[in-house]
C-alpha positions as CSV (number, residue, x, y, z in Angstrom):
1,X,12.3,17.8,16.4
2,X,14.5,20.0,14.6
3,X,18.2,20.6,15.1
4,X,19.8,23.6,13.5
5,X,23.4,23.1,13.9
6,X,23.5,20.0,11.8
7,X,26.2,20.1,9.1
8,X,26.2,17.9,5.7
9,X,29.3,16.4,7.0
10,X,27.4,14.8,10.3
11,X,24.2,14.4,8.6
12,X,26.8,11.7,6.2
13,X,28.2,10.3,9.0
14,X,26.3,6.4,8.9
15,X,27.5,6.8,12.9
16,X,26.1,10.2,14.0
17,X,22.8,10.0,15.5
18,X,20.2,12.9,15.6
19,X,16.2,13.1,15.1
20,X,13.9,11.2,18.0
21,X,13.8,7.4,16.6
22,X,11.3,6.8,18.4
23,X,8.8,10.0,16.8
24,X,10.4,8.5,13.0
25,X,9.2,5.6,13.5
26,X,5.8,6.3,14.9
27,X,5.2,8.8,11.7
28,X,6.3,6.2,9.8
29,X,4.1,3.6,10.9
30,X,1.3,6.2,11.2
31,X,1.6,7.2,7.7
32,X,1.4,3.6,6.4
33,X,-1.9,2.3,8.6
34,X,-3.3,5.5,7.6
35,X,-2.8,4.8,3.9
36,X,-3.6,1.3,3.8
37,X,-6.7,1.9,6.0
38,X,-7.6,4.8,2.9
39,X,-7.0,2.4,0.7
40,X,-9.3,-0.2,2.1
41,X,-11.9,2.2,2.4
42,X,-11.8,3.3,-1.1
43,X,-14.4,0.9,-2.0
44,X,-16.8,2.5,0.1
45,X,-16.4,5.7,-1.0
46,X,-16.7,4.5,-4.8
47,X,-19.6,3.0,-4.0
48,X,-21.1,6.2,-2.4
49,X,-19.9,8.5,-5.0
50,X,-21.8,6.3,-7.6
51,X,-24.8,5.5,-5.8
52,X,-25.4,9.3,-5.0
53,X,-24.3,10.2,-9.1
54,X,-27.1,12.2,-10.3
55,X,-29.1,12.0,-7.4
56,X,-31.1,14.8,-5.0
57,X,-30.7,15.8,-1.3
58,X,-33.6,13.5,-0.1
59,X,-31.1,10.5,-1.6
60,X,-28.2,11.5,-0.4
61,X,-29.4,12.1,3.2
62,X,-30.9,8.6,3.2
63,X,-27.7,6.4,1.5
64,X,-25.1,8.5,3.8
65,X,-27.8,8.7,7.0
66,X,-28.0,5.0,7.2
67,X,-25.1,3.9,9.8
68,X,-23.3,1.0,7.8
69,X,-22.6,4.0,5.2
70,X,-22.3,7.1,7.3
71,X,-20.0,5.8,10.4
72,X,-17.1,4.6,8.2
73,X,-17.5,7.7,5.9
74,X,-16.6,10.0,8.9
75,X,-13.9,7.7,10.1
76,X,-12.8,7.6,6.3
77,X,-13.1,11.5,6.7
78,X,-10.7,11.8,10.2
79,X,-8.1,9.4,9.1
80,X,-7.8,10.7,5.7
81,X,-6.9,14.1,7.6
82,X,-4.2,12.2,9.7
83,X,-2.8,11.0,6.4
84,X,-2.6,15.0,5.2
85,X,-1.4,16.3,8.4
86,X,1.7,13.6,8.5
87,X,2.3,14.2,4.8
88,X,2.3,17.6,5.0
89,X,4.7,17.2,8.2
90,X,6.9,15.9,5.9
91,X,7.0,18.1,3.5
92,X,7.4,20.7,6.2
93,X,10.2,18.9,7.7
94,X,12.6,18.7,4.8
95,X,12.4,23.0,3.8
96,X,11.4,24.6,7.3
97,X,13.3,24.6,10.5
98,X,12.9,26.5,14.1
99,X,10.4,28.7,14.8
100,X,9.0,28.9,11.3
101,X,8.8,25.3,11.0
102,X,6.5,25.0,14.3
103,X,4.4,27.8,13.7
104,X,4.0,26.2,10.1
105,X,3.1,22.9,11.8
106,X,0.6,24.3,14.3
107,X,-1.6,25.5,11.3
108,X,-1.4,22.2,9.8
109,X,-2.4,20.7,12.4
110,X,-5.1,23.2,13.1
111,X,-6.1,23.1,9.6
112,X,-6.4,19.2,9.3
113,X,-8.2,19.2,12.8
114,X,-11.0,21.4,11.2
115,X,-11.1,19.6,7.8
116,X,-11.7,16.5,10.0
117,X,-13.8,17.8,12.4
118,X,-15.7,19.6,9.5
119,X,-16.0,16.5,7.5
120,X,-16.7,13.6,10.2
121,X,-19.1,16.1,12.1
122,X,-21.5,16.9,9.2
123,X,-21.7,13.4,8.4
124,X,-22.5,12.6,11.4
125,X,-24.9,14.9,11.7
126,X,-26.6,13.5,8.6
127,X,-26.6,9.4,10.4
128,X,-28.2,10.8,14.0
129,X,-30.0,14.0,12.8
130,X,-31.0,13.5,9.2
């Protein structure tokens, strides 16, 4: 988390420690599976947004209701909103601190957990309900 009583001369001191190394490194990692995982799945959505290009309801519900199309769609859809929620934490981190900067956080978070809950679930819906 935060601490508010750093100063620019301990934050250039290559010997002063502060931040959780352990939550770093865990965003860090997390933030480049997520991306490469986007990245592979970037074919598949391609595909869908071409294969649906110009095409009605009736198509769309069958390409995105059949399960080899529609399951990795919603996963795209949830890890695509970890990716936003861990850049945004970033952004967050460097120009908000204290209580502004977790009440700031919260609503990303709750915002990304709709956008993926939103997303995923009405894909879903589409595979096991048409």
């Amino acid at each position: 988390m935060h601490n508010d009583h750093l100063t620019p001369q301990a934050i250039a001191n290559p010997k002063a420690h502060y931040g959780d190394a352990k939550a770093s490194t865990r965003h860090f990692i997390t933030q480049r599976v997520t991306g490469l995982v986007n990245v592979l799945f970037l074919g598949l959505l391609l595909f869908v947004v071409v294969r649906l290009a110009g095409q009605d309801r009736t198509d769309m519900v069958a390409v995105i209701g059949n399960p080899v199309i529609g399951v990795p769609l919603a996963v795209l859809i949830a890890i695509a909103a970890i990716h936003m929620r861990n850049g945004m934490r970033d952004v967050l981190e460097d120009y908000l601190a204290g209580a502004m900067y977790r009440l700031v956080m919260l609503l990303n978070t709750l915002f990304c957990l709709i956008v993926a809950l939103a997303g995923a679930g009405a894909v879903l819906k589409i595979v096991f309900w048409g």
